[in-house]
N, C-alpha and C positions, 0 to 999 in steps of 0.2 A: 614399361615392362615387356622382356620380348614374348612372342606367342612360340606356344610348343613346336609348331614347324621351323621356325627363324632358331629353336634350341636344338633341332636335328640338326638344320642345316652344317649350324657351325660347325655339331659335330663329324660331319660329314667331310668340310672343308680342313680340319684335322689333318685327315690322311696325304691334303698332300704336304705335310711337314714330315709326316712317316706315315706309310701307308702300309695295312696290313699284314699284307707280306715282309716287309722290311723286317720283323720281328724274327722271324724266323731265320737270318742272314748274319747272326751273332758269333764271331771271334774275337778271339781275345783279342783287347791294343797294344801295339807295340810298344809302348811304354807303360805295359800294365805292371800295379806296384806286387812286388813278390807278397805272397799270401805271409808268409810267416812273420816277414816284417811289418806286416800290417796290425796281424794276430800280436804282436811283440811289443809293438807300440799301444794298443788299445791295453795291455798289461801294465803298461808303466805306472798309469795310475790306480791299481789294484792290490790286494793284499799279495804280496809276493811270496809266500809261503803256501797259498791254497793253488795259484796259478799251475804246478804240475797235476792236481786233479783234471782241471779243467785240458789240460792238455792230453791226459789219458782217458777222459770222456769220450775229448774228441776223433783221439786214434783209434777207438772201438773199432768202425767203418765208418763209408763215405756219408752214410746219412748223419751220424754224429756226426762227424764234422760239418757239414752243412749248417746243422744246426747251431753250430759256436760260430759259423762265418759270417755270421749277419756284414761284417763290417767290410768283409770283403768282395762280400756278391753287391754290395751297394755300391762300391769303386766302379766294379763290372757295368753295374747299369747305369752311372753318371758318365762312361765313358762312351755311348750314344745316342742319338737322338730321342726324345721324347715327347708325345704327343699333345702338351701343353693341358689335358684335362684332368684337371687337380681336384683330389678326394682326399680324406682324413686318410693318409695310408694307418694299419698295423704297423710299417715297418719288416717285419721279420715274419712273415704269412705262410710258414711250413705247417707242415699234417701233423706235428704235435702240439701245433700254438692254437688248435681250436678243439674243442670241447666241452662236455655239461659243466652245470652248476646252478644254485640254487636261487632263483630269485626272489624278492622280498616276498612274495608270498608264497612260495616254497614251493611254486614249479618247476621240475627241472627242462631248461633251456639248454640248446647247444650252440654254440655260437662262438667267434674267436675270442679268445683269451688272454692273449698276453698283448701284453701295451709297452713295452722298455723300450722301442723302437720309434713309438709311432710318432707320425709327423705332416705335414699336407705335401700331397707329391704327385706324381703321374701315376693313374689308377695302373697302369700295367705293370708297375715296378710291384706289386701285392701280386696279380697276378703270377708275375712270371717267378717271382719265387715260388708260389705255392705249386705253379705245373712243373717245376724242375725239382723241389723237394719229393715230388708223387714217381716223377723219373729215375731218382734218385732210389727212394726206397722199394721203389719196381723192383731196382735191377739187385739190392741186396736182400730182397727176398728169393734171387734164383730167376725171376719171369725172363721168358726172352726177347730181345727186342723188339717184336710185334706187338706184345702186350704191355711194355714200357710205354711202347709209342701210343698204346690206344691207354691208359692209364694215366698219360698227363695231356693228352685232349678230354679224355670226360670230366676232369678241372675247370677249364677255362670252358666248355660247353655248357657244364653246368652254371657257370658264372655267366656267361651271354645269354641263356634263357634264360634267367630268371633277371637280368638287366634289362632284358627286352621286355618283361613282363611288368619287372617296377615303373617300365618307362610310361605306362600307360594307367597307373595308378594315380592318385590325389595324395597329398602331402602328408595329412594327419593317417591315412592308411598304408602309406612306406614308412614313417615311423614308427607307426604301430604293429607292424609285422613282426612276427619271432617264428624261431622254431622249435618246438613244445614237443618235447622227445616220447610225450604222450603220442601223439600222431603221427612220429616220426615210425615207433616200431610198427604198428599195420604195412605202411608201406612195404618194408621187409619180403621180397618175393618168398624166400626159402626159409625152410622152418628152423632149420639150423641157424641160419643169420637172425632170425626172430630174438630163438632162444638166448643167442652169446649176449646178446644186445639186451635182452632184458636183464641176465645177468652182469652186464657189465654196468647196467642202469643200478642197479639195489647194491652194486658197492661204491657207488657213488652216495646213494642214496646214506650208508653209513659211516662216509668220510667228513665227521662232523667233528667239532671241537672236541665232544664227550670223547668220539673215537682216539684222537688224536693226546688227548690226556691221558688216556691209557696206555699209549704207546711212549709219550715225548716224556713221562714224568716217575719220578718215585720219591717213597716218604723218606726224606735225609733231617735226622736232628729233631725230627717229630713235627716235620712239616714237607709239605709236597713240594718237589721241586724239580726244575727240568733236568732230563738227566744230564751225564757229559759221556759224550762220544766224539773224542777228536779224531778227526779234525772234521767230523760233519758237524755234530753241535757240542757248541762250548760254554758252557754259563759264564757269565760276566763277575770283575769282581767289585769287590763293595764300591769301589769309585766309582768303575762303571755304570752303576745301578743308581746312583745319585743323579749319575747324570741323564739316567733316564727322562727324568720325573718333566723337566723342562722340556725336551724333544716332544713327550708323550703329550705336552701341556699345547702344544705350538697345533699338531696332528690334531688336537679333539678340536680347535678353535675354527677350521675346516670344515669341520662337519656339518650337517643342516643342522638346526635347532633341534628337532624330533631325537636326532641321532645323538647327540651331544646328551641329553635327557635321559636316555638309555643306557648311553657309554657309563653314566658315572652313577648308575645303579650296579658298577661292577668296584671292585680294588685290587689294585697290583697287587700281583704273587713273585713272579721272577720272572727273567728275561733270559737270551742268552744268542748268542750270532748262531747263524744255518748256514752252511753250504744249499744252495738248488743250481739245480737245472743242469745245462750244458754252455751257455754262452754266458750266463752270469757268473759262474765260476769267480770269486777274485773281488765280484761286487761286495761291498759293506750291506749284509742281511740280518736281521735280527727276528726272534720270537719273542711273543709275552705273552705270558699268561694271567689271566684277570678270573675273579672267582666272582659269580653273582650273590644267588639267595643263600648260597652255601658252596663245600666243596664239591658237589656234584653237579655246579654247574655250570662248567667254566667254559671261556671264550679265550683263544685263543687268535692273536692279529698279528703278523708280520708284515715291520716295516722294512722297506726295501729300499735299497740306491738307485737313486735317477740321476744319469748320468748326461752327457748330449748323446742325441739319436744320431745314431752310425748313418744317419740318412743326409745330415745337415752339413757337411763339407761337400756334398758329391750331387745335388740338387744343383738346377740353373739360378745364378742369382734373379732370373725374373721370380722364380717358387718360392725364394727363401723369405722368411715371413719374418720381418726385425722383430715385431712383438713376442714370436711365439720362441724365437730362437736367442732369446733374453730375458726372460722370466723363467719360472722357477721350473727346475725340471722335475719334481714330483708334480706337480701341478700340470703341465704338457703330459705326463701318463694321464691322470686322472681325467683330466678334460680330454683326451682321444678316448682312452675309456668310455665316458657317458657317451662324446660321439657314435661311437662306432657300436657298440652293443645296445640289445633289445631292451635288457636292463643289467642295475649293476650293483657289486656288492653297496650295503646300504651301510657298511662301516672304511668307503674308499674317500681318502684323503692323504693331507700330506704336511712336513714338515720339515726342519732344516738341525740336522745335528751336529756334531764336534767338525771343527775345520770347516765350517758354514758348507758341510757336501748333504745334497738334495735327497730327500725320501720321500716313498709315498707309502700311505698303511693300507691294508685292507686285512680281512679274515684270514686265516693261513688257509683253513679247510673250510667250505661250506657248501658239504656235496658235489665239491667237484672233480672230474674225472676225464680220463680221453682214453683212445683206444691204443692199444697195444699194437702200431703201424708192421713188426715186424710178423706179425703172426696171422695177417688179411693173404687170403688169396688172392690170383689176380681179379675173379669178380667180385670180392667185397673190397679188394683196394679202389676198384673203378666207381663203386658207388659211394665208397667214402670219399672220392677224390670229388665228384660231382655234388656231393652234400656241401662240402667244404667250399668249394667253386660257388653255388645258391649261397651259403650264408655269407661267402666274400661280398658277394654281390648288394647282397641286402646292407653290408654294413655301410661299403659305399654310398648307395644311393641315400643314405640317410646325409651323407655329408658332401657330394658333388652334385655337377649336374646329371642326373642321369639320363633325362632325354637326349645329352650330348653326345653321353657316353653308347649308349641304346645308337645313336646316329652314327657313330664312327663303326660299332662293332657291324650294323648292317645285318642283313639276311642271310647273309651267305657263311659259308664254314672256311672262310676264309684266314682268319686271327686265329679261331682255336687250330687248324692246321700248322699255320705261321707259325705259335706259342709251342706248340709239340714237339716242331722242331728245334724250337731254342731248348725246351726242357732236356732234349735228348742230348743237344751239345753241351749244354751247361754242364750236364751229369758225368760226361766225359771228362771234362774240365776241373769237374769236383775229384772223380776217382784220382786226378795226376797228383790235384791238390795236397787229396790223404796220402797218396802214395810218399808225398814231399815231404811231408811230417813225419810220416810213420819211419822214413830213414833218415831224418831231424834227433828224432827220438836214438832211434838205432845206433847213431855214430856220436853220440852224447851231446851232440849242441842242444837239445832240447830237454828239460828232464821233463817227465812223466810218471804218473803215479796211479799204473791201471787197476782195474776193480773196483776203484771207491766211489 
């Protein structure tokens, strides 16, 4: 077994495959692949009729698009060296993919959130997306470039202290780390930031299934039913719905025993596909609704498409892991999931539907929430970016080395430096991106369908 110095070391001896600074040295390759054909091909195998949503998500601004590029900022960073120290990436690690939610015992935690990406990688590739998402949405909130550039360092800062800090912790106490948004708002310098944050916690706190019944449903025929708003949600029809019943059956066999127990103290009510997000757009998503003791008490799960992570063509084949990039891809969410988070919905699992294409289920709502990225100042963008940066960090350390990683980043303010500068360039490189689409859109090779 090595000893904690011989796991600095290595980390150490890292830098010189890339050192530091190198990171910050990032243009584009000259045979970088065009963004829209990349975005065009990840389309092919999606529903092609939702695909112009997702396309007029993206043309909002540069941070939408950022957010649907997952596949493209992953070319970007397969097309340089990388540091060899491999952690459970997220995959897709921007300032909306992390946020509260309710844990089994009904704390609310904040912590990242979304998993459709994740995959085992170079911990900077989580990293530098998330300081160039924070550069990104610096600059479309107005900030000017001084405070772009100190807005995706207190990112990666906050992720080096608190890697420096897991580095010197024991095993069962970096797993058992969270952040408990109980003791997150004291923190809060200003009383105003206090406030938003508590309010932004208590409509979290009522983003519950109950919630969400009263919103997604109404009485049709003399019975509840999800509504229909196309083309965000569509009820299924009676075939459809048949074929639930086996997908549903495949999903509860996943589950722990406890949960399975629980599950089927509920019965199917209806189902029906969702439009979410911004880079799912196109994905195969579904809602169901299940009623427990009665109508007033229902549970709502959406299962979701797990497709391959945008990360797994563009990784070194020394990284690419045969196991994990061959088994089931609702299953690879799921288990990056419990990886990477403090804890995790207690109804997340997964199963295999029409055309054997991969899903994974979990709750639709259960209390979870994120911040409103466009409406932070530039000192609560910096703190939210440094919050984001600490809880990157901790998800890592649960799944690499992180005395390595603690070894490579070093003392010095060197990386977060390096990384700020890539964030800055990346963001440039985003803006041309959106610029490319938004006149893709404009001269009709692209259609788009904005507002929805």
């Amino acid at each position: 077994m090595t000893t904690p110095a011989e796991r600095r070391r290595r980390g150490r001896a890292a830098r010189d495959r890339v050192s530091r600074s190198d990171h910050g040295r990032w243009i584009p390759a000259a045979d970088r692949p065009d963004p829209l054909a990349v975005l065009e091909q990840q389309g092919a195998d999606r529903v092609t009729r939702l695909l112009p949503i997702r396309y007029g998500r993206m043309a909002e601004n540069p941070f939408g698009y950022l957010r649907g590029a997952a596949a493209v900022m992953a070319a970007d960073l397969g097309a340089v060296p990388d540091t060899g120290l491999t952690v459970q990436l997220c995959g897709d690690a921007h300032l909306v993919n992390f946020g509260v939610y309710a844990s089994p015992e009904r704390a609310l935690l904040f912590d990242v959130n979304d998993f459709d990406e994740t995959y085992p990688g170079p911990f900077e590739w989580d990293v530098k997306r998330l300081a160039a998402s924070v550069a990104v949405a610096a600059r479309d909130n107005g900030q000017d470039e001084r405070r772009v550039r100190r807005a995706a360092r207190a990112a990666v800062e906050g992720y080096a202290t608190a890697m420096r800090r897991l580095a010197g912790m024991g095993e069962l106490e970096v797993w058992y780390a969270r952040v408990d948004t109980a003791q997150l708002v004291p923190l809060l310098g200003r009383p105003r930031q206090r406030e938003r944050a508590e309010s932004e916690l208590a409509h979290a706190r009522r983003r519950t299934s109950l919630q969400a019944f009263g919103k997604l449903t109404e009485e049709r025929d003399g019975r509840r039913r999800i509504i229909s708003a196309p083309p965000l949600i569509e009820p299924l029809k009676k075939t459809e719905l048949r074929g639930i019943g086996k997908v549903f059956s495949d999903y509860r066999a996943t589950l722990a025993e406890d949960r399975r127990v629980l599950l089927d103290r509920y019965r199917f009510v209806d189902a029906a596909t969702k439009v979410v997000g911004v880079g799912s757009v196109g994905t195969r998503c579904f809602i169901v609704l299940l009623e427990g003791r009665d109508a007033r008490d229902p549970l709502f799960l959406q299962l979701k498409e797990a497709g391959r992570s945008v990360l797994e063509d563009h990784l070194p084949p020394a990284l690419v892991d045969a196991e994990v990039a061959t088994h089931h891809g609702g299953r690879r969410v799921v288990t990056g999931q419990h990886l990477m988070q403090a804890a995790s919905d207690i109804f997340l699992g997964w199963t295999t539907g029409v055309a054997g294409r991969h899903f994974y289920g979990r709750q639709l709502r259960d209390m979870k929430g994120s911040v409103e990225v466009g409406d932070l100042r530039p000192s609560g963008l910096r703190a939210y970016a440094d919050l984001c940066g600490r809880t990157l960090a901790r998800a890592h350390a649960r799944t690499g080395d992180r005395l390595a990683i603690a070894g490579y980043l070093g003392g010095a303010d060197t990386f977060a430096e390096a990384v700020a500068e890539f964030a800055v360039r990346y963001a440039d490189r985003t803006g041309a991106d959106h610029g490319e689409l938004v006149a893709a859109i404009a001269d009709g090779r692209i259609t788009a369908t904005r507002g929805v």
